[in-house]
N, C-alpha and C positions, 0 to 999 in steps of 0.2 A: 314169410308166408306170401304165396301169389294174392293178389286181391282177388275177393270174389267175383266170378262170373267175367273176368275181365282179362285174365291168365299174364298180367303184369306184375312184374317184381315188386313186390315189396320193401325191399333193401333200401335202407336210409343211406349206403354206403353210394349208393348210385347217387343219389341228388347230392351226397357231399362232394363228389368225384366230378361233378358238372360243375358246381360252386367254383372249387377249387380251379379246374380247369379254367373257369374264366376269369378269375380273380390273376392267375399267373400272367395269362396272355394279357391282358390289363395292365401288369405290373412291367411287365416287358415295352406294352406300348405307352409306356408314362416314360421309360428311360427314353425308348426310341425320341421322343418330345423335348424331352430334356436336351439331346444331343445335338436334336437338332437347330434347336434353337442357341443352342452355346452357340454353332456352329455361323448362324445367322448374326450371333454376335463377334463373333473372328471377322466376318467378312466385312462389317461394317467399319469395327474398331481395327483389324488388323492390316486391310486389303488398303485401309488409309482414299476411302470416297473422297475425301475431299483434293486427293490429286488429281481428280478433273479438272478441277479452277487449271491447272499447270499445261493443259492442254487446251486453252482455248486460241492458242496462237498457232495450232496444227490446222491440220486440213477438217473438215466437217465430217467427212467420212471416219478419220482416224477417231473423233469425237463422239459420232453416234456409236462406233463400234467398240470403245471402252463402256461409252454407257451401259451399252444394250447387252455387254458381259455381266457387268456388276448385277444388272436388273437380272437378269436370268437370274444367275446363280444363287441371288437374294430370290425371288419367287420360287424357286425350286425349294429351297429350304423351309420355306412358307406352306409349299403345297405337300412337303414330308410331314407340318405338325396338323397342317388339315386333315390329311388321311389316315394320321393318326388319333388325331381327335373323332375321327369318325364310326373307328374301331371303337372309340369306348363309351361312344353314344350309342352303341348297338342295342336298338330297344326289346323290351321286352314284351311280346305278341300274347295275346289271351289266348286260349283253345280255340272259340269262336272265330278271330280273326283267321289261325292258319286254317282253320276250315273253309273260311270265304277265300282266301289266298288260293287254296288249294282248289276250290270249283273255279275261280276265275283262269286256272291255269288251266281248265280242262281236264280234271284228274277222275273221271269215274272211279270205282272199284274195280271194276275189270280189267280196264286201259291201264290202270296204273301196274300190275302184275305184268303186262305185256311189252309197255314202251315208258320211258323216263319221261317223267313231266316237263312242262319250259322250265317250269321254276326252279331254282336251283338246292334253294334253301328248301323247298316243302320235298322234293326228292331225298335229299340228305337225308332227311328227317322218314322218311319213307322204306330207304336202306337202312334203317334199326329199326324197322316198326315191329321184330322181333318184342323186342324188351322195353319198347316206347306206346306202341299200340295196341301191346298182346296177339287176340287173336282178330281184330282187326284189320281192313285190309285199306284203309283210306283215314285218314284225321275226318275228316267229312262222317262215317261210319262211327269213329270214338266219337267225335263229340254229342251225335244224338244220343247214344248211350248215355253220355257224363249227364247231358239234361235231363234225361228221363229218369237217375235214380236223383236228381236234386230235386224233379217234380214231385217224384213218388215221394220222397220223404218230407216236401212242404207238407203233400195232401195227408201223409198220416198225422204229420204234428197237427193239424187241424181238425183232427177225430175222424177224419174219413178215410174208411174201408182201402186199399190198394191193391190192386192185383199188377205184380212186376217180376218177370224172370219166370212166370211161370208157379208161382205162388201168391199166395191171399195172404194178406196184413194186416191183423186185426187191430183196431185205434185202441182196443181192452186191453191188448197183451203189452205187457214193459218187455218180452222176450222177443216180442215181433219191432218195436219201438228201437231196441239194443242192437239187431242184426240191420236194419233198415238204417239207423243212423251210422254203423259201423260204415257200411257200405259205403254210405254218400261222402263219411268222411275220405273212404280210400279211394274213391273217385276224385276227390278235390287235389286228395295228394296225388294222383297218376296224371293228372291235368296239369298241378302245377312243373311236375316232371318233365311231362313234356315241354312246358314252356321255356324252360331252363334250358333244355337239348335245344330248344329252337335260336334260342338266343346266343346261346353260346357258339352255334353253327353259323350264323349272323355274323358274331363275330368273325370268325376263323378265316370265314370267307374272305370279309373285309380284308383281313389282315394279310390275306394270301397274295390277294389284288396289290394290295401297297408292298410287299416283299418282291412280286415279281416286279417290277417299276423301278424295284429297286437300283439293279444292276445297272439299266441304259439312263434312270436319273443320275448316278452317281458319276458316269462318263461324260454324261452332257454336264454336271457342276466342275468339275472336277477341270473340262476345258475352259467351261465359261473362265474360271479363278483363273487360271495361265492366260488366257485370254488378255485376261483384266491386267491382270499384272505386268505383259508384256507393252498393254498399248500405253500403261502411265508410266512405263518406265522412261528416264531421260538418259541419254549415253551423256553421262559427267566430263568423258574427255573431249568435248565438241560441244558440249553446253555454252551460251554465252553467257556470261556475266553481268547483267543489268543494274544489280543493287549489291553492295559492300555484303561479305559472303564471310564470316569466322575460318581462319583453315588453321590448318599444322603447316608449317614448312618444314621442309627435312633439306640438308643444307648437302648438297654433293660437292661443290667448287664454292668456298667463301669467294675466292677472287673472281669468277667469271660471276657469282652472283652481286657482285660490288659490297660486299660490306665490308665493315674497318678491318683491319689487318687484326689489331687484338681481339677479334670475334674469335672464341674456339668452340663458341657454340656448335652441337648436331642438329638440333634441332628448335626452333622458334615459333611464337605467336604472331600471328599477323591477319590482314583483314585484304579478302582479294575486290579490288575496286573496279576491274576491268579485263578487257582480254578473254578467255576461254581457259575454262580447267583443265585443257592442255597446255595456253600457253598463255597464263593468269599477268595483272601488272598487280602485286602484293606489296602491300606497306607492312614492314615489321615491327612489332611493339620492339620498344627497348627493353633491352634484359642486360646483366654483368655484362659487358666487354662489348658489347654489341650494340650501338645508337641506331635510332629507328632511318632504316633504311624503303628506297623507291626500289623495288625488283623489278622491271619487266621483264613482259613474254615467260616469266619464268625460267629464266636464265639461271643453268649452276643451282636450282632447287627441284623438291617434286612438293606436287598441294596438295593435300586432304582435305576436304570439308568437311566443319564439326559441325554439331545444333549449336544454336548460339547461345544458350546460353551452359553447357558444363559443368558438371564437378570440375573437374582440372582447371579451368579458365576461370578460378574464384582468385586469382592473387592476386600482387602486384601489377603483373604483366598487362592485367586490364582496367586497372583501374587510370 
């Protein structure tokens, strides 16, 4: 049934359908949050920050501008779960309020039929004033109404007389009492209706604002990280060697790498002490057939480097 006097739906289906509506986009910007924050966690755990320390023997320029990737691309990710957090702090506005919202914006009744309001949200809310305001043409317009049947129905419950809508309401009649209190109550619910539509148009907005952002933040992260990754990267084969380094030796020439003739090793443990990981001086652990040999330059071998400390590298070889 329309409420009276008021020519709004009555349909509880409409306030579930608002519920629901904002409960989904909610549940979508919880994920968004989630994602983004894992995402905050890659970059820290993954992107490995602490290879800055490995750049402080570059130029300052090379230095600022890894930093100032990492930092981006961490604050961006920061500013996807703010504006996501923003979306689900979407409050929720009294009647009263979008009515002051709504004159602070300039919205007469007649101007509003004529030309869009600034405000974005009380306009929204304005384009369904079909089924949101009735026959109403402004929130401003509803909510005097919404006050005048809560006045009218304080003054009956108080014993006195009311004349509202164009009718008398006597404090005697329990039939006058029954349609007066109907009333107020479906004013409360057609208020708090609208409240719901407002907030959840709050939302929507929000959330429109952070999805278009989306696209040019996720190009600008997206460099930052290559960015990043590009400035701490070290070319291995031109690296110097400063401190004893774990590698693989892979054995091309035993003879031109000087080890013992009974070596039929492919492949060996060793620790590079010096030279360049292109052209390393490697001491090899002894293994069968093979006494620990001086390699330089990397002569007759190729060097991998491993973490030092290995699964593989638990045996003999290092102890």
């Amino acid at each position: 049934m329309p409420s009276p006097e008021l020519g709004i739906s009555a349909d509880p289906a409409i306030s579930d359908f608002l519920a629901a509506a904002l409960l989904n986009l909610r549940d979508t910007v919880k994920w968004m949050i989630a994602a983004a924050s894992a995402v905050a966690a890659v970059l820290v755990a993954g992107l490995q920050v602490k290879h800055l320390g490995d750049l402080t023997g570059s130029s300052p320029l090379r230095l600022a501008a890894a930093a100032g990737s990492a930092l981006v691309a961490l604050l961006l990710a920061l500013a996807l779960v703010a504006a996501a957090v923003r979306v689900l702090a979407a409050p929720r506005m009294s009647v009263r309020d979008l009515s002051a919202r709504e004159l602070k914006a300039g919205g007469p009744a007649l101007q509003i039929r004529l030309e869009p309001v600034a405000d974005k949200l009380i306009q929204s809310l304005l384009e369904r004033r079909t089924y949101l305001l009735g026959r109403h043409e402004s929130i401003n317009e509803f909510y005097r109404e919404f006050v005048a049947i809560l006045d009218a129905h304080q003054q009956l419950s108080r014993g006195e007389a009311v004349h509202f809508g164009g009718r008398q309401f006597d404090p005697g009649s329990h039939q006058d009492h029954a349609a007066l209190a109907a009333r107020a109550l479906q004013a409360q619910r057609d208020a708090e209706r609208l409240e719901s539509a407002a907030q959840l148009s709050l939302a929507e907005m929000r959330f429109q604002r952070l999805a278009d952002r989306l696209s040019l933040g996720g190009a600008v992260f997206a460099a930052a990280i290559l960015a990043f990754a590009w400035l701490t990267s070290t070319n291995q084969a031109s690296a110097a060697i400063t401190r004893p380094v774990p590698v693989l030796v892979y054995i091309r020439d035993a003879a031109q790498a000087g080890l013992p003739r009974g070596c039929r090793a492919s492949e060996l443990q060793g620790i590079a002490v010096g030279g360049t990981f292109l052209q390393p001086n490697v001491i090899t652990h002894p293994a069968p057939g093979c006494a620990s040999t001086l390699i330089s330059r990397g002569t007759g071998v190729v060097v991998m480097p491993v973490p030092a400390c290995p699964a593989r590298f638990t045996g003999r070889a290092w102890r």
